[in-house]
C-alpha positions in Angstrom: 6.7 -18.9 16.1 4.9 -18.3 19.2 1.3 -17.0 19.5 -1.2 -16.4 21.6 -5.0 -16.8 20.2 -7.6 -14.7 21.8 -10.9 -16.8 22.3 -13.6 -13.9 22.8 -16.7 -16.3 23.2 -17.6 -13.9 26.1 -16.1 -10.5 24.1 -13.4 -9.0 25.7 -12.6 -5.8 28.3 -9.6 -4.4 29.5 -9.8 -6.1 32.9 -10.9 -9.4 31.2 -7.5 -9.0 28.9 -5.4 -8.3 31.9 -7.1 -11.2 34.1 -5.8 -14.1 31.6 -2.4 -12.4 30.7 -1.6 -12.5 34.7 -3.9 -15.9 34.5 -0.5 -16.7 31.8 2.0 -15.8 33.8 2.6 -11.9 33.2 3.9 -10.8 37.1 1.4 -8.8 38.9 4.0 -7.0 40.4 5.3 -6.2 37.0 1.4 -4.3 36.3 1.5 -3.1 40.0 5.0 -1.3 38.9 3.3 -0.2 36.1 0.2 1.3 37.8 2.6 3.4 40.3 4.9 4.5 37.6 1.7 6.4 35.8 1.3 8.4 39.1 -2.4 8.7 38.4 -3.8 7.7 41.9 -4.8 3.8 41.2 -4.2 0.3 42.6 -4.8 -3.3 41.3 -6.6 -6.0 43.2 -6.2 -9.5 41.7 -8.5 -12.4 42.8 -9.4 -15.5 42.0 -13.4 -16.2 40.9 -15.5 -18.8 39.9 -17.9 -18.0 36.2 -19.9 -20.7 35.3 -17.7 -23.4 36.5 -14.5 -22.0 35.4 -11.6 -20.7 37.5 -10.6 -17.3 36.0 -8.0 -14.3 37.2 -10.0 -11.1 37.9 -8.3 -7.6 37.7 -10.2 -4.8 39.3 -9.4 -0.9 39.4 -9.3 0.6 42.3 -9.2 4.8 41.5 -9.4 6.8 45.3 -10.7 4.1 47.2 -13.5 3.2 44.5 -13.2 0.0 42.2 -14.2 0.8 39.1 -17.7 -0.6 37.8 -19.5 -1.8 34.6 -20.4 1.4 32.6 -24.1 0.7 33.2 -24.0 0.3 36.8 -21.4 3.7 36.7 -23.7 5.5 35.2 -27.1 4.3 37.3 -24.5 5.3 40.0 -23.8 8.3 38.8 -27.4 9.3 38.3 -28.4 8.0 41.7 -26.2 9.9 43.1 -27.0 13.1 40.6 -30.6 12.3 41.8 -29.6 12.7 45.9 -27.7 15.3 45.2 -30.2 17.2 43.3 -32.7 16.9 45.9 -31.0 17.7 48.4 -29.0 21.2 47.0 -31.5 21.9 44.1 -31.0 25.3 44.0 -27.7 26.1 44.1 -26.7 22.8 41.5 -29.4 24.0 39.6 -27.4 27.7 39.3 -23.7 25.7 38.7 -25.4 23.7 35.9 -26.2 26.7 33.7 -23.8 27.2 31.0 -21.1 24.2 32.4 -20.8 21.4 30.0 -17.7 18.7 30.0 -16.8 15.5 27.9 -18.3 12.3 28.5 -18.6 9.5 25.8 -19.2 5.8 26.0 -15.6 5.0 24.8 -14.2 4.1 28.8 -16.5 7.1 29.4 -15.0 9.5 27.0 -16.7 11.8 24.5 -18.0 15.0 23.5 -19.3 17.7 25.2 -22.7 17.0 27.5 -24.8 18.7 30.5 -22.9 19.0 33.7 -24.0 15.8 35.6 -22.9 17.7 38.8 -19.5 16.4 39.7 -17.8 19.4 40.4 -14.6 17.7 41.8 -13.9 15.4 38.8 -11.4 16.8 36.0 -11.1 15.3 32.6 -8.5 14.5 30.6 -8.1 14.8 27.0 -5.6 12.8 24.4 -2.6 15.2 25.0 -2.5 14.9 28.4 -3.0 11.2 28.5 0.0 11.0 25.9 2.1 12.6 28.4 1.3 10.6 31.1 2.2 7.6 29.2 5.2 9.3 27.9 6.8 9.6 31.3 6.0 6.6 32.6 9.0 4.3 33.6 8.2 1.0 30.9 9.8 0.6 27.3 9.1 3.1 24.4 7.6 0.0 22.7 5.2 -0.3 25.2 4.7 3.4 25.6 4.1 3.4 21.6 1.4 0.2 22.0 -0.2 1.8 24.4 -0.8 5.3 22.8 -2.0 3.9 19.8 -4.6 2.3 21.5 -5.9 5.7 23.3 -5.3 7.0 19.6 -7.7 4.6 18.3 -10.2 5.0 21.1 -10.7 8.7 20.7 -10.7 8.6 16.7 -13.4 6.3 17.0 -15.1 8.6 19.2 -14.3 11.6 17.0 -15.8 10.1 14.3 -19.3 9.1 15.8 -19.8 12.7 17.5 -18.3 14.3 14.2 -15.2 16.6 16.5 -11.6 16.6 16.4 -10.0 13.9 18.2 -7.9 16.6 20.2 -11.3 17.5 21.5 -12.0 13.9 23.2 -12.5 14.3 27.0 -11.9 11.2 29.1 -14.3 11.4 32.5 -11.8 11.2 35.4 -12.7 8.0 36.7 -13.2 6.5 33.4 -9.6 7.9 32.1 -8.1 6.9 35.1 -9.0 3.5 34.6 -8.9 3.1 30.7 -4.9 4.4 30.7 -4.6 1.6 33.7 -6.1 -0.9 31.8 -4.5 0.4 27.9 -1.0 0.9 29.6 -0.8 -2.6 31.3 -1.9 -4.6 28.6 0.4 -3.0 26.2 3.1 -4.3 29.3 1.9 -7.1 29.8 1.8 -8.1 26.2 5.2 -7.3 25.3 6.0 -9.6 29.2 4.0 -12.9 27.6 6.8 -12.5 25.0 4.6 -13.8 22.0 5.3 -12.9 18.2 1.9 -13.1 16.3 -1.5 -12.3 18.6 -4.5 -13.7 16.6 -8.0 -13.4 17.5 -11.0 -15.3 17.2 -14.9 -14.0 16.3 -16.3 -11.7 18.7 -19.2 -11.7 20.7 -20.4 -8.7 21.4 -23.8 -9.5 23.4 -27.0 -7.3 22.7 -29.6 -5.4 24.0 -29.0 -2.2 24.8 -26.5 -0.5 27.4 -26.7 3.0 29.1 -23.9 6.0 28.5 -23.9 9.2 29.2 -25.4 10.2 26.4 -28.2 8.0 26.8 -29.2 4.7 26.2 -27.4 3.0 22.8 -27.8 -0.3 21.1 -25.3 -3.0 21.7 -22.3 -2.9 19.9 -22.3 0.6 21.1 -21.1 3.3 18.3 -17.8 3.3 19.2 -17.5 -0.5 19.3 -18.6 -0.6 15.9 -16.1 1.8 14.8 -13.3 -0.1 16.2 -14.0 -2.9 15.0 -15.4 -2.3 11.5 -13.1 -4.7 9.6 -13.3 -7.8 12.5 -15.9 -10.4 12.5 -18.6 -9.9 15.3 -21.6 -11.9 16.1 -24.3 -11.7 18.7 -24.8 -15.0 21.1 -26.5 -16.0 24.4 -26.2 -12.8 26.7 -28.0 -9.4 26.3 -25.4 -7.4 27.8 -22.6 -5.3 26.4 -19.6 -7.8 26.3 -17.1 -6.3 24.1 -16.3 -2.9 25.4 -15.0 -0.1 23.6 -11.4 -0.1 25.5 -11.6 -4.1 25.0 -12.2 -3.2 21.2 -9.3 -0.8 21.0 -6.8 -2.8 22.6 -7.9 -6.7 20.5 -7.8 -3.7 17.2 -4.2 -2.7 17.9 -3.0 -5.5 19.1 -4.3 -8.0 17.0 -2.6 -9.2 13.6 -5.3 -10.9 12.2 -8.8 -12.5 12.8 -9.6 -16.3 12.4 -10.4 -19.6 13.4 -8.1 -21.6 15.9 -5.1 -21.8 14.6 -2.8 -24.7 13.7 -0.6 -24.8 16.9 1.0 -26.8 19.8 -0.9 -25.3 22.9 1.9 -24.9 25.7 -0.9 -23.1 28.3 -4.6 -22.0 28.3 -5.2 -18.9 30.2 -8.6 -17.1 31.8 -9.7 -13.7 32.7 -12.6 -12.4 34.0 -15.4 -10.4 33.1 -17.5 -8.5 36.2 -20.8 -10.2 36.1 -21.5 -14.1 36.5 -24.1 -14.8 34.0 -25.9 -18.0 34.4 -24.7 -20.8 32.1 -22.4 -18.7 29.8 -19.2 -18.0 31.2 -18.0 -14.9 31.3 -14.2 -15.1 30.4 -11.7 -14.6 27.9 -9.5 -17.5 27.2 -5.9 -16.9 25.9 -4.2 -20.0 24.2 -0.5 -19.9 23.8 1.6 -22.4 21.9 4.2 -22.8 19.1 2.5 -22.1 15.8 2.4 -25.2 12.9 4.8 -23.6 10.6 4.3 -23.6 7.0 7.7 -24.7 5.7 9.1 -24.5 2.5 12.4 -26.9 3.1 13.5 -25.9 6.6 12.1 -22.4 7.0 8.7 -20.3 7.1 6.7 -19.2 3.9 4.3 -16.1 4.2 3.7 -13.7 1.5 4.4 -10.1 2.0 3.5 -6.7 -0.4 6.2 -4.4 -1.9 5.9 -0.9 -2.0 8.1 1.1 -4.1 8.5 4.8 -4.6 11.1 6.7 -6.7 12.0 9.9 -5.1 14.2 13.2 -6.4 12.9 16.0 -5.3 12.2 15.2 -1.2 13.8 17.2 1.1 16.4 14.3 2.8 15.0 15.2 6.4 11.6 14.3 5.4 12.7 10.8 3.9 13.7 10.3 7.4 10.4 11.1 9.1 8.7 9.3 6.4 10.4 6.0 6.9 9.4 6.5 10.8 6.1 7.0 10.4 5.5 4.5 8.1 7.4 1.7 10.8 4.6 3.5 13.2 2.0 2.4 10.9 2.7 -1.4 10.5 5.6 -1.7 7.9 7.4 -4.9 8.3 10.5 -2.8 7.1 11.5 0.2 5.2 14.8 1.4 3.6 15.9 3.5 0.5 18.9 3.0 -2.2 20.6 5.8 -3.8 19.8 5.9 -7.5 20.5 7.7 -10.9 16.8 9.4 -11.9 16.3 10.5 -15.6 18.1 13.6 -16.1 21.3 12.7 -14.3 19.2 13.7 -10.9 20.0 11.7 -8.4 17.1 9.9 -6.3 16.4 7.8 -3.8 14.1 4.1 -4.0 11.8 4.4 -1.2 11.1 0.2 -1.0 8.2 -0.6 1.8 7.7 -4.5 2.9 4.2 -4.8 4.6 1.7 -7.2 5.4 -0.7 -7.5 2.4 -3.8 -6.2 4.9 -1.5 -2.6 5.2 -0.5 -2.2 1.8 -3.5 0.4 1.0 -2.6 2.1 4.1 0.7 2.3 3.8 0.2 3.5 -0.1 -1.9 6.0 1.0 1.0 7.3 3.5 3.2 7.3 0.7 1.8 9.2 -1.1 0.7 11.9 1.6 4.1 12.5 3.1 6.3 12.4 0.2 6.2 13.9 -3.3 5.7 11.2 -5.3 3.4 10.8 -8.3 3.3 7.0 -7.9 3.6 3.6 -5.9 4.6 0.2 -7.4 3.2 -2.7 -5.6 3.7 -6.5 -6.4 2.9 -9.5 -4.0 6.1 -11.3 -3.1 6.6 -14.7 -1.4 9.6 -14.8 1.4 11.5 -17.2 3.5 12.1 -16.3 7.4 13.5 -18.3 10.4 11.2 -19.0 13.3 11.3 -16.3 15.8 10.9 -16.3 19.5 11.5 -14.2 22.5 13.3 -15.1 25.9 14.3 -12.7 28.9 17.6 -12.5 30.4 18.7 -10.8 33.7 21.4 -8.6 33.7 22.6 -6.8 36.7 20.5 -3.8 35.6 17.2 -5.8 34.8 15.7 -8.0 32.2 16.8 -7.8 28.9 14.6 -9.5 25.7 16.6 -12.0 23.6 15.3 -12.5 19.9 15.8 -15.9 19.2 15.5 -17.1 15.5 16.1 -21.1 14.6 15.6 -23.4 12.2 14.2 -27.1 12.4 14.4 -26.3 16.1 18.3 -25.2 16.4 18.6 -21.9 17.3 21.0 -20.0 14.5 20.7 -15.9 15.3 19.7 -14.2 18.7 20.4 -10.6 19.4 19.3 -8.3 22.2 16.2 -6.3 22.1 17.7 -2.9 21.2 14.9 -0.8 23.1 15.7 -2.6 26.3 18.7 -1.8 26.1 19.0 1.6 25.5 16.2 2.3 28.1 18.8 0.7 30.6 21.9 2.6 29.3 20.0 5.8 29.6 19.0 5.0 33.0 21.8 3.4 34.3 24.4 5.5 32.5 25.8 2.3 31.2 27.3 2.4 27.7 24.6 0.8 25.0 27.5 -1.4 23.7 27.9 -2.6 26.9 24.6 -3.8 27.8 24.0 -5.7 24.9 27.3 -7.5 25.2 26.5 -8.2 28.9 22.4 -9.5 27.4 24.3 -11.7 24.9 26.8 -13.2 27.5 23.6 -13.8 30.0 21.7 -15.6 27.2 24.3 -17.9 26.0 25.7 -18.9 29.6 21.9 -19.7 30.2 21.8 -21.9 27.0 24.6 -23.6 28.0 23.2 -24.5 31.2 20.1 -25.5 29.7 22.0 -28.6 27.3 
């Protein structure tokens, strides 16, 4: 199995996480496509730059002409500029700023609603809108879905620390702007490394205290915390905000668990950096990829996975269906149901969940809020699986993703991603059946080649 291990010695931000995935090979014209495709005025700029003796792939955002900065140093910006302006059109700001509030926050500048900093020309964005945006972007619906959930969890957090609805989240203009660039390309980018397991390491999350536009907060900031209330954080070294609230909201979704290095055969070591060069602590976020040690029991993999089980007999059949969606949404490994005989001759349906042990609350408590059943059976269950990779192979209407399973190194399944597919036939009015005939052909000529 292949993983990638986040190292977050120096936290981690969105541009940091999208510095070492190009730093690993993701295409920058494959996040420059992206960018364009969200139609929401931005550019990338990718560089190469030194921090503390380390060589290290920075991403900046450039949003109409500006690049996008630190929050501390937007916000003394902005209040520099608040302060010019203020002096030099006192009166009629002063009349403007009666009775106008919008959102600001500290998640990527999003939050609730706060004085009019006088920045008449800058909209804001709430979740909807930013769904839609995402939405009609041109990438994957996995990717669409990855990066969604990430803006999802960003404005719960915030929901929850200025006690609102999440629906009622503003994102500032510039900060939205660059939070969906950075949420939307790592969700890309990730799914381009082509890695099955992302596991992360401690984070450090710096201290002192940073400035919002609320106000001054204590690092972590409130959101930060939020986000990451089940991860291991530490303070080290640097009084500075180093784990963002976007960085916490994309290492949250993305990653499947939290530990130590793991047990693996590093194939590449990757770098992306943060804005500031602070003396003697580098300020970088190190992605390790490799093949992971498998534990094997004979010639395959051994994890242990929770059941879920729920007998239904009164659920409306085109809720089962939403149900067994929602609960993929939420992290289930796999879901299906079995027709079944129920006590008095009703028929029913066995609702069986597989899930990581971490989801099984979650998913219980999903259960039992979108269906009509009065209880869950859960039991711990050890399973066998093949070792799992991903290639890419090009057709003549673009890359395709091959899962690749093997065992003891020989490769014994592969099929064609299924969402690349159909995002080709629909776009290329090319029958389904036929592109993944055409991605299986491409992958076994090029296996061929390669013996």
């Amino acid at each position: 199995m292949r993983i990638a291990y986040l190292e977050c010695f120096s936290g981690i931000s969105g541009d940091m996480f999208l510095g070492a995935l190009v730093d690993a090979g993701v295409s920058p014209q494959l996040l420059q496509e992206t960018v364009a495709a969200l139609g929401v005025g931005a550019k990338l700029e990718v560089s190469r730059v030194m921090r503390s003796g380390i060589s290290a792939t920075k991403v900046d955002v450039w949003v109409d002409g500006e690049k996008d900065l630190p929050r501390e140093e937007y916000w003394a910006k902005q209040e520099s500029t608040h302060s010019h302006a203020h002096h030099e059109h006192h009166t009629h700001e002063h009349e403007q700023a009666h009775g106008h509030h919008h959102s600001h926050g500290e998640g990527s500048r999003a939050g609730v609603p706060a004085p009019h900093k006088h920045e008449h020309s800058h909209s804001h964005r709430g979740l909807n809108e930013i769904r839609k945006i995402i939405s009609a972007a041109k990438i994957s619906d996995s990717a669409k879905k990855t990066a969604i959930s990430i803006f999802e969890g960003l404005g719960s957090a915030e929901a929850k620390i200025h006690d609102v609805p999440v629906e009622s989240i503003h994102f500032h203009e510039v900060g939205s702007v660059d939070a969906i660039v950075d949420i939307v390309c790592a969700a890309v980018g990730i799914e381009a490394l082509g890695v099955d397991e992302i596991v992360c390491s401690s984070l450090n999350v710096g201290g002192g205290m940073v400035k919002c536009a609320h106000g001054t907060f204590p690092v972590p900031a409130p959101a930060t915390v939020e986000l990451l209330k089940d991860a291991p954080l530490y303070s080290a070294n640097v009084q500075a905000e180093l784990v963002t609230p976007t960085g916490a909201a994309i290492v949250k979704t993305l990653a499947k668990r939290f530990g130590n290095f793991p047990e693996m055969k590093v194939e590449k070591s990757s770098y992306g950096a943060g804005s500031r060069d602070f003396p003697g602590h580098p300020n970088v976020l190190r992605i390790v990829i490799g093949e992971a040690a498998a534990k094997t029991t004979g010639r395959t993999q051994s994890d242990t996975i929770s059941v879920l089980e729920a007998n239904l007999d009164d659920l409306n059949p085109q809720v089962f269906g939403y149900v067994m969606d929602r609960l993929l949404e939420e992290g289930a490994l796999d879901v299906f149901g079995v027709p079944v005989q129920m006590k008095k001759n009703r028929p029913g349906t066995l609702l069986t969940v597989l899930c990581k042990p971490e989801d099984a609350d979650k998913l219980t408590q999903l259960v039992f809020s979108e269906t009509t059943t009065l209880g869950v059976r859960r039991r711990e269950e050890s399973r066998q699986t093949l070792a799992r990779r991903w290639e890419s192979v090009r057709t003549e209407w673009g890359e395709v993703r091959i899962k690749i399973a093997s065992m003891n190194g020989t490769v014994t399944n592969y099929a064609p991603e299924y969402e690349d597919c159909r995002r080709i036939a629909e776009e290329q009015h090319v029958p389904l059946k036929t592109v993944m005939q055409v991605a299986a052909h491409e992958y076994a000529l090029s296996s061929r080649e390669k013996h």
